[in-house]
C-alpha positions in Angstrom: 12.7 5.2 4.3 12.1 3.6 1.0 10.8 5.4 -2.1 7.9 4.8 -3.8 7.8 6.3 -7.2 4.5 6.4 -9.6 6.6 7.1 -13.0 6.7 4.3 -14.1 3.4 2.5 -13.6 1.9 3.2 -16.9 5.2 1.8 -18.6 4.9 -1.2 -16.9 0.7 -1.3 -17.6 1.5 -1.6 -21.2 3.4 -5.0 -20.4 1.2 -7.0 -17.5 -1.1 -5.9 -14.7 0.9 -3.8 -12.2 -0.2 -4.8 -8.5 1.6 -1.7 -5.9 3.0 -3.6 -2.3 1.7 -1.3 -0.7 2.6 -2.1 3.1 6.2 -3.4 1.9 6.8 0.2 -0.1 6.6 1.6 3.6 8.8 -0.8 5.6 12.2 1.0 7.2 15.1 -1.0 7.2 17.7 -1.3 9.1 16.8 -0.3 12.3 19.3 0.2 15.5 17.2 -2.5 17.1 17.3 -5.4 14.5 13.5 -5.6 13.5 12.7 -3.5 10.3 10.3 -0.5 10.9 7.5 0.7 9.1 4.8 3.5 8.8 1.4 1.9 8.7 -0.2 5.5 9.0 0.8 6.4 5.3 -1.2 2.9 4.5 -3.8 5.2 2.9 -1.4 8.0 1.3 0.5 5.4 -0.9 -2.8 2.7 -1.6 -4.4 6.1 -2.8 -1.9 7.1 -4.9 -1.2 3.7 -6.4 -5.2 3.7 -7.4 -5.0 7.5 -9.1 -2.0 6.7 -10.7 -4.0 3.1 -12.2 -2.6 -0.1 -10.7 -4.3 -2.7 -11.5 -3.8 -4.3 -7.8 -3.1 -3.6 -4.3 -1.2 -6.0 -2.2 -1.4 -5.0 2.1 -0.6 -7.2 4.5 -3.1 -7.2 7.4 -3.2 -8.7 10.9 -6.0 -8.8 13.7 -2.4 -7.2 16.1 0.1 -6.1 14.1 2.1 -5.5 17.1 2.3 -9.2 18.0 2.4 -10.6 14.0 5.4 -12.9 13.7 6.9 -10.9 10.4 6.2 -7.3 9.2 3.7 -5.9 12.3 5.7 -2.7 11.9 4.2 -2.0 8.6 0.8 -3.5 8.6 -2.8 -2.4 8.8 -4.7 -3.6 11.0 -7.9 -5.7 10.2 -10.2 -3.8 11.4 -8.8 -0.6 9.1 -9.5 -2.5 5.5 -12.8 -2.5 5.0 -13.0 0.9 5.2 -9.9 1.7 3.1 -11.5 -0.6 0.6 -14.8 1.3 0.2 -12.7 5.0 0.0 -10.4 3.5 -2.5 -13.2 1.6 -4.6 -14.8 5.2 -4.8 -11.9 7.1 -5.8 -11.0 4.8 -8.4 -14.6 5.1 -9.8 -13.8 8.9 -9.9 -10.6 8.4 -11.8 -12.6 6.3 -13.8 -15.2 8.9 -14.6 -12.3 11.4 -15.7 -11.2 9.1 -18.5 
């Protein structure tokens, strides 16, 4: 697994806009069978912690059948998932907000 760590998002706020890849922060390398892994159902663990901790941007990759995408299905969410995800991370980041 790869390893996603928060510390230094405000460090790098105070130089650009951060954006957190969130579906390549949960890819798996080097798999026995050749074809890199990934953990689509911590999709909504990492995006969530990437909008407490205040990126400014979230990059996912999405398909319509991430099991038959040409690159990355491993790791993706799945269309129909993102609108959803979008509305519970729009409110907690107007929570965070709030907190300021």
């Amino acid at each position: 697994d790869m390893i996603v760590d928060f510390r230094g998002i405000p460090t790098m706020r105070n130089f650009a806009p951060t954006v957190l890849d969130v579906t390549h922060s949960l890819q798996q390398p080097n798999q026995s069978s050749g074809v890199t892994g990934g953990r689509p159902d911590m999709i909504e663990t990492i995006a969530r912690a990437g909008v407490v901790n205040n990126v400014d941007g979230l990059f996912m990759e999405t398909h319509f059948d991430p099991a038959n995408a040409k690159s990355d299905g491993a790791n993706m969410l799945h269309l129909d998932h993102l609108e959803k995800l979008l509305t519970n991370l729009v409110a907690i980041r107007k929570t965070v907000n709030g907190l300021g």
